[in-house]
KOLZA-167353 format. One line per 8 residues: number of its first residue (from 1); their letters; for each residue z, y, x of N, C-alpha, C. Coordinates in steps of 0.02 Angstrom, whole numbers, plus 50000, padded with zeros to 5 digits. Layout:
<atoms>
NUM = a = Z:Y:X:Z:Y:X:Z:Y:X; ...
</atoms>
This chain:
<atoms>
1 = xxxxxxxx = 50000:49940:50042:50000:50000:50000:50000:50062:50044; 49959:50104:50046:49940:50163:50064:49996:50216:50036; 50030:50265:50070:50071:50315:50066:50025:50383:50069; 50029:50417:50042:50004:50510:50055:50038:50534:50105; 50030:50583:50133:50048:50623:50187:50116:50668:50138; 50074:50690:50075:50120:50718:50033:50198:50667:50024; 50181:50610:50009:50234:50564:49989:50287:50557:50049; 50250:50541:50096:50287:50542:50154:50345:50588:50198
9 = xxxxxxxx = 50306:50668:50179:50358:50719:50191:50410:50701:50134; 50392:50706:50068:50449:50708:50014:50505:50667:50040; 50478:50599:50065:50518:50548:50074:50571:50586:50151; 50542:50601:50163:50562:50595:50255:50627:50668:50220; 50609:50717:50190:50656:50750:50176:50714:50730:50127; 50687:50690:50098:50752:50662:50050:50784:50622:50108; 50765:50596:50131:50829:50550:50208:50871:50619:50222; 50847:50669:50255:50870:50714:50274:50919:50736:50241
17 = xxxxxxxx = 50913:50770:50176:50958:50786:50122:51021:50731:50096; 51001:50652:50109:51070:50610:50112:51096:50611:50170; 51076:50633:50236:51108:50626:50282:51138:50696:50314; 51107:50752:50272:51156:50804:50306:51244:50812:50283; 51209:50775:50235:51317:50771:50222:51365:50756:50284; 51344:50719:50350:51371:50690:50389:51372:50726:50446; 51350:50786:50439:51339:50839:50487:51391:50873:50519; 51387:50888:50571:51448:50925:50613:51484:50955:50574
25 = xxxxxxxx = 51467:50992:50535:51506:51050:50509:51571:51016:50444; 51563:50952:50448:51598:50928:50405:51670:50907:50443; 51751:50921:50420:51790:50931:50478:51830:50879:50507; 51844:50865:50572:51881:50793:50611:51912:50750:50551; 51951:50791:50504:51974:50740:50457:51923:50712:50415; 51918:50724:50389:51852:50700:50350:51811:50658:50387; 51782:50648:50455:51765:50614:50490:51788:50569:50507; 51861:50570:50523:51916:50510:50522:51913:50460:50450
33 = xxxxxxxx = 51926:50512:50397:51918:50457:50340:51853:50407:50318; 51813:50452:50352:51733:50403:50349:51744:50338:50366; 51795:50324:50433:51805:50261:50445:51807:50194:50405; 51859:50236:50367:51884:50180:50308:51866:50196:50251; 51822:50249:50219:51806:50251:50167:51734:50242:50152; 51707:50219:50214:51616:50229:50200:51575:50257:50140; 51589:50316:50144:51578:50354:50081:51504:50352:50088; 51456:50324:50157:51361:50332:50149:51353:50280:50106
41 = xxxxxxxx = 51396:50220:50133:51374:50159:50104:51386:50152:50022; 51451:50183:50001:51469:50190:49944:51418:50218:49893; 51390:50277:49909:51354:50317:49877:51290:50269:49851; 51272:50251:49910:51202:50212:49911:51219:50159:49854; 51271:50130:49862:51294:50078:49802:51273:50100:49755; 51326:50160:49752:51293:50186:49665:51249:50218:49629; 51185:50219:49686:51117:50247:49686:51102:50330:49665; 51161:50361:49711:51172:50441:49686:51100:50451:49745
49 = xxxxxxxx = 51054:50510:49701:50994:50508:49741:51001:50593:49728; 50931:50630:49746:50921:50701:49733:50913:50716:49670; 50940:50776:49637:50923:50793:49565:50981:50784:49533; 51025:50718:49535:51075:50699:49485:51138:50738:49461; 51165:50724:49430:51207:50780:49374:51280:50720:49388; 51314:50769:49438:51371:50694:49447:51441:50725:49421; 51491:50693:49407:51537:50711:49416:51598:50665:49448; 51645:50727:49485:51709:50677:49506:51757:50665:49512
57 = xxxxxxxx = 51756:50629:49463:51821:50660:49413:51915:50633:49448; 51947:50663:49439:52002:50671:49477:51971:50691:49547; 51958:50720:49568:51918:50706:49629:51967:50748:49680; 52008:50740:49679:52075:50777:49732:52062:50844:49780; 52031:50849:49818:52022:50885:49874:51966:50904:49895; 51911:50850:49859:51843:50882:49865:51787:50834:49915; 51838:50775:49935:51808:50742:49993:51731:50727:49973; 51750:50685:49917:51664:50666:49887:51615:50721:49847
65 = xxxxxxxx = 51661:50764:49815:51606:50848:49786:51542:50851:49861; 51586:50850:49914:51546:50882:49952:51483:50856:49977; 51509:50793:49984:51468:50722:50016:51390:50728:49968; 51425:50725:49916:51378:50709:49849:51342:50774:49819; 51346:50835:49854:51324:50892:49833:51271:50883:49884; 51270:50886:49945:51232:50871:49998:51160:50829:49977; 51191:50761:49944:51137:50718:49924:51111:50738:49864; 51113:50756:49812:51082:50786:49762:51063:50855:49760
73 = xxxxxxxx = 51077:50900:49827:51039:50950:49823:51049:51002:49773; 50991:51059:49758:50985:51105:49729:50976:51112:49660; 50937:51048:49661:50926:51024:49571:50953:50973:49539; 51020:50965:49595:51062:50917:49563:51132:50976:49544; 51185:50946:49502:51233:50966:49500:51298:50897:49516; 51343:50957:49556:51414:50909:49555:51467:50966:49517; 51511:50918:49452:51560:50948:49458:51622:50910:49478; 51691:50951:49513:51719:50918:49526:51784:50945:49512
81 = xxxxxxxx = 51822:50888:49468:51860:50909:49416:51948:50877:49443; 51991:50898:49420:52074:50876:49413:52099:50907:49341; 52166:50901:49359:52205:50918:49304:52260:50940:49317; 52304:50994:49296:52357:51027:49310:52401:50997:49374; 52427:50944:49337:52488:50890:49381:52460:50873:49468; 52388:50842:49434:52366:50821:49526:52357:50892:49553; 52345:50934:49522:52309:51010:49575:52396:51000:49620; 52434:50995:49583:52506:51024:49618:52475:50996:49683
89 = xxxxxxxx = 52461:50919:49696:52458:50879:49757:52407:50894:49803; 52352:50916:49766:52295:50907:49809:52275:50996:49809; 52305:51059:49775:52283:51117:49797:52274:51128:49873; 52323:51141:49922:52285:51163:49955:52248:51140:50005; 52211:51070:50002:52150:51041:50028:52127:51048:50018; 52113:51063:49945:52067:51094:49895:52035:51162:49915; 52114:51203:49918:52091:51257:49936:52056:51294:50006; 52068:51245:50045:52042:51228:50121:51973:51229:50121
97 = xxxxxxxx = 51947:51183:50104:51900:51146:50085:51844:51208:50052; 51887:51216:49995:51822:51293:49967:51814:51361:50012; 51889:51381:50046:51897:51426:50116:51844:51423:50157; 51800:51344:50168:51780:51329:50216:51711:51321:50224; 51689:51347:50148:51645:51326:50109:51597:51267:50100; 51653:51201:50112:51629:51128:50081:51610:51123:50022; 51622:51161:49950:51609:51147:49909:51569:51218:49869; 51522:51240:49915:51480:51287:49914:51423:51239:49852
105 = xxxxxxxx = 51427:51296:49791:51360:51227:49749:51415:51189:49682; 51463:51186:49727:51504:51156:49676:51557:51171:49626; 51532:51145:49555:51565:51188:49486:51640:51147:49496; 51695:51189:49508:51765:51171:49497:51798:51164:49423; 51823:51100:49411:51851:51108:49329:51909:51076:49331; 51955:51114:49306:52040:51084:49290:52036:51101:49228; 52053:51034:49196:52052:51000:49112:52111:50964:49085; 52114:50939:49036:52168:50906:49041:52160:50856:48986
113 = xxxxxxxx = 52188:50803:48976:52167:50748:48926:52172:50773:48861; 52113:50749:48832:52119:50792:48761:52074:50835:48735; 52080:50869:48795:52028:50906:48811:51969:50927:48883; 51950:50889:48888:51912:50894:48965:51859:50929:48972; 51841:50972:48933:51761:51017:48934:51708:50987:48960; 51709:50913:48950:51648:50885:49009:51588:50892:48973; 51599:50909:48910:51517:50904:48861:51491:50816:48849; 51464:50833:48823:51399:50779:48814:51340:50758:48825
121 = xxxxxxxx = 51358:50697:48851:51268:50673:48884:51245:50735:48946; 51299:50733:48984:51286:50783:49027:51267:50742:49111; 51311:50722:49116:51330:50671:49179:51258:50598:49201; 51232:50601:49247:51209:50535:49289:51247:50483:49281; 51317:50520:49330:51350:50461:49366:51413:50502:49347; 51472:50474:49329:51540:50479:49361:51583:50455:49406; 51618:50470:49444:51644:50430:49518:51719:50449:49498; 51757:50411:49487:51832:50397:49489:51864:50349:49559
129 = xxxxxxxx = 51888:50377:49603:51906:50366:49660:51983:50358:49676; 52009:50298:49679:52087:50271:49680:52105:50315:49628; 52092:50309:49554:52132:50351:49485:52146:50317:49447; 52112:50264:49441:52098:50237:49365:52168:50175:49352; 52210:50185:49395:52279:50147:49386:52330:50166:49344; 52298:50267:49370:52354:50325:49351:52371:50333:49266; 52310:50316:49233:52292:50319:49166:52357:50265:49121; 52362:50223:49162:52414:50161:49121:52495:50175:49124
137 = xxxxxxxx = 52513:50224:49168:52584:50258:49152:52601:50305:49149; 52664:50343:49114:52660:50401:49101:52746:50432:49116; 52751:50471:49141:52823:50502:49175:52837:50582:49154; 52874:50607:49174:52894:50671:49171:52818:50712:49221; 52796:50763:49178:52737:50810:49242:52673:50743:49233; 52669:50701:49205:52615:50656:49222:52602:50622:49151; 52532:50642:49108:52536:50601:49044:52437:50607:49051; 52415:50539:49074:52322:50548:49064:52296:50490:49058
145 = xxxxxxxx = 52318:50460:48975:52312:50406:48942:52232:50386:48937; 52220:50313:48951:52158:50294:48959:52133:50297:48910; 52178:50298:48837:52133:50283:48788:52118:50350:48753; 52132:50404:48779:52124:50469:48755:52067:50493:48814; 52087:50479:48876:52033:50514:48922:51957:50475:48926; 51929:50412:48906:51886:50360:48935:51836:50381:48869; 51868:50374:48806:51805:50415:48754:51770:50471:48777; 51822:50518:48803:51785:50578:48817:51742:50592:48888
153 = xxxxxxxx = 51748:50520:48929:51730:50514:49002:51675:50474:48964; 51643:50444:48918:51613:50375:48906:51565:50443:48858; 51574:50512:48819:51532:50546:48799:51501:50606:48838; 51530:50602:48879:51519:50648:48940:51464:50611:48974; 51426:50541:48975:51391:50531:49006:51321:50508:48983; 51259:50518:49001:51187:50536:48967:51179:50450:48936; 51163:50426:48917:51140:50352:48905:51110:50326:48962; 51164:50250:48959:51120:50231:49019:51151:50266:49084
161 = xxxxxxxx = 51208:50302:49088:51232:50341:49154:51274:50298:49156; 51301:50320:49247:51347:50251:49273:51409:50286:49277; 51451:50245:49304:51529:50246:49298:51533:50206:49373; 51557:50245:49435:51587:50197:49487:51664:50206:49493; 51679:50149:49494:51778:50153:49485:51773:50080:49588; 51818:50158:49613:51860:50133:49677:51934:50138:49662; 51967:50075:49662:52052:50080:49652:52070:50031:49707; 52144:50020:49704:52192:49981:49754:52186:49920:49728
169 = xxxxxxxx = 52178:49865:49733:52190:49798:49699:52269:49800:49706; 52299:49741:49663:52349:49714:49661:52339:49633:49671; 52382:49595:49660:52367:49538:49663:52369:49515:49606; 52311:49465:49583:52268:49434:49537:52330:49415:49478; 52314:49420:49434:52339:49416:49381:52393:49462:49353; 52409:49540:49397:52468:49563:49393:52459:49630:49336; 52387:49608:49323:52361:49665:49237:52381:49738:49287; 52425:49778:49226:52442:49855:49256:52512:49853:49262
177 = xxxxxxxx = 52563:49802:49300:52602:49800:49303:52660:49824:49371; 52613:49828:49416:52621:49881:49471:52584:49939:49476; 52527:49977:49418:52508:50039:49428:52558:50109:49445; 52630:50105:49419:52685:50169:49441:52704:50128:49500; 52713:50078:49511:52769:50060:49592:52732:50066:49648; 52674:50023:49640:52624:50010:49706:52581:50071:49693; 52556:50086:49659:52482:50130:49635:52441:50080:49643; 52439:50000:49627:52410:49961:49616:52370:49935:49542
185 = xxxxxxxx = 52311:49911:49546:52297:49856:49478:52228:49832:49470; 52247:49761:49438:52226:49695:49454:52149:49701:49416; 52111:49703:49462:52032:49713:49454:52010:49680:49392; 52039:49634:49391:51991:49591:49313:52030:49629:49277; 52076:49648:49254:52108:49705:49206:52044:49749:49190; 52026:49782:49229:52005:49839:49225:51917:49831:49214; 51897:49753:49232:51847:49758:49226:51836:49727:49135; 51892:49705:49114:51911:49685:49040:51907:49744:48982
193 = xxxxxxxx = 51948:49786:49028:51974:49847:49015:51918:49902:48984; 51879:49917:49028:51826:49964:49026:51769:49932:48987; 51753:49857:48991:51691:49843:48949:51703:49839:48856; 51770:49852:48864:51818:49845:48805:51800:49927:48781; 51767:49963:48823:51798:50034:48790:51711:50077:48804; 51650:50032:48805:51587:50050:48808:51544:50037:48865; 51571:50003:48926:51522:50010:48978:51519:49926:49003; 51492:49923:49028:51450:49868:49046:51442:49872:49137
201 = xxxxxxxx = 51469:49819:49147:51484:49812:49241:51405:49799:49235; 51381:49808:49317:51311:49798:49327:51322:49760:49396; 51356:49790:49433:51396:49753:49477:51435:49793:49530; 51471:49733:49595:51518:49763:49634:51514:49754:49693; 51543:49761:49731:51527:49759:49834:51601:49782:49842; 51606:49729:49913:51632:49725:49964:51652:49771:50007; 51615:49822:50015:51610:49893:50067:51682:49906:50079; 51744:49909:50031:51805:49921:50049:51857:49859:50047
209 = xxxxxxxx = 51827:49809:50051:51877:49738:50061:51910:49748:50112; 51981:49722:50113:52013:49711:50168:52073:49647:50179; 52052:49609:50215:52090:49524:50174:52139:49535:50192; 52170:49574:50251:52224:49563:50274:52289:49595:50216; 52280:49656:50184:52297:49677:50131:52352:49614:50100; 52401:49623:50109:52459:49590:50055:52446:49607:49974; 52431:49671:49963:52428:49669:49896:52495:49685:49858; 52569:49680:49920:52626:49691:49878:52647:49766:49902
217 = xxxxxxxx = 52611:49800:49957:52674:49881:49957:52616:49908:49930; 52673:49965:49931:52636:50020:49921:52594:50047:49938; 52532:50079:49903:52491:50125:49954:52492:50174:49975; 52567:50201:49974:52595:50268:50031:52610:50227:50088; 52635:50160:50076:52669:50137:50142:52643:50151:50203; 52647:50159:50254:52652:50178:50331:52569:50112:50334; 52629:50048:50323:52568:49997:50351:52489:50010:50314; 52502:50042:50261:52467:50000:50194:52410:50074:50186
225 = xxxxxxxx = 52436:50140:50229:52382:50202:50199:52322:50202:50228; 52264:50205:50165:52198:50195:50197:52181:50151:50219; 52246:50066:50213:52206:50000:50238:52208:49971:50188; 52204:49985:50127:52239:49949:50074:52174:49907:50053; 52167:49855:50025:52117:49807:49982:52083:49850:49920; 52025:49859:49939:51986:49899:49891:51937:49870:49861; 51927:49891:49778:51883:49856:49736:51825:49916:49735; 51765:49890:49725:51715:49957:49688:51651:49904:49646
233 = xxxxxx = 51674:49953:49605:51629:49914:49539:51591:49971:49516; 51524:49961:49483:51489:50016:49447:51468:49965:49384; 51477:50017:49348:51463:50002:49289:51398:50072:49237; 51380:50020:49179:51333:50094:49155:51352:50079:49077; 51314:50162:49052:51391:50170:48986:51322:50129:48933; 51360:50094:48896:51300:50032:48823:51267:50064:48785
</atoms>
């Protein structure tokens, strides 16, 4: 099969545009976390390309806004959203981060369950990144019930748009029964869970496995931060 000269630039610049995310200007930390988070390989999983309309949701500090603004470019949109309680944790990385102008391009939204302004049929892709545990308990300063937030995450997205969920595993069979102790929970839960509530797994990878992972501390623990046993599943909404 014969390529155009035309086709070929397009192509050769779209490499370019997924790979300037990885560019100097992005800072030692963030570089460090690449280690363990293979956020190229990740992306590619979930086939975020140029143009797309993403969002990311809880998205803490901005690590992936930025990554993913990079790859979708000018005629893509990222927004990248929290909610009152997490801003407490993750402001000023956040605010670092926009200081620094990483998230130059990118629409900032703090929402809150109930109400999330995400619209309709707006979204490609949504990316939920170590959150989707948080949804199953609820404390003093902390209430973002799955079954109030996932309708409005599940209309927020165009037909046919995907859903990638990265969380902590727990060990197999333990449902959401360590989501407040560990910040853990048990992958078939969730993959029960979500097809239960409109979406449809398409499938999952390995990219953040880690066998050595006990599966019983915490993922603040000393041993356990950033080595923890990671699931990633994508799914697309029915």
């Amino acid at each position: 099969m014969k390529i155009s000269i035309k086709t070929s630039v397009a192509l050769l610049l779209a490499s370019l545009v997924s790979l300037s995310c990885f560019a100097a200007e992005r800072s030692e930390a963030d570089l460090e976390r690449d280690k363990s988070s293979h956020p190229k390989q990740v992306l590619k999983f979930a086939g975020v390309k140029q143009g797309d309309k993403v969002l990311d949701f809880l998205g803490g500090g901005g690590y992936y806004s930025q990554i993913i603004k990079a790859v979708v470019g000018t005629e893509g949109e990222v927004v990248l959203h929290t909610n009152q309680a997490y801003l407490s944790f993750v402001g000023e990385a956040l605010k670092a981060r926009t200081a620094q102008g990483g998230l130059s391009g990118v629409t900032q939204l703090v929402s809150e369950a109930g109400d999330l302004k995400l619209g309709n049929n707006r979204f490609d892709l949504a990316i939920l990144v170590l959150g989707y545990h948080d949804f199953f308990f609820k404390q003093d300063g902390w209430d973002f019930p799955a079954d109030t937030v996932m309708p409005e995450l599940l209309a927020a997205l165009k037909p046919g748009g995907k859903l990638l969920i990265i969380d902590h595993a727990s060990l197999s069979g333990r449902g959401i029964q360590d989501v407040k102790t560990l910040h853990r929970i048990d992958e078939e839960f969730v993959k029960k869970d979500l097809q239960s509530r409109g979406f449809k797994l398409v499938k999952e990878s390995d990219i953040l496995r880690n066998a050595s992972d006990s599966r019983k501390t915490s993922v603040f623990a000393k041993e356990s931060r950033r080595k923890t046993d990671r699931f990633v599943q994508l799914y697309v909404k029915k």
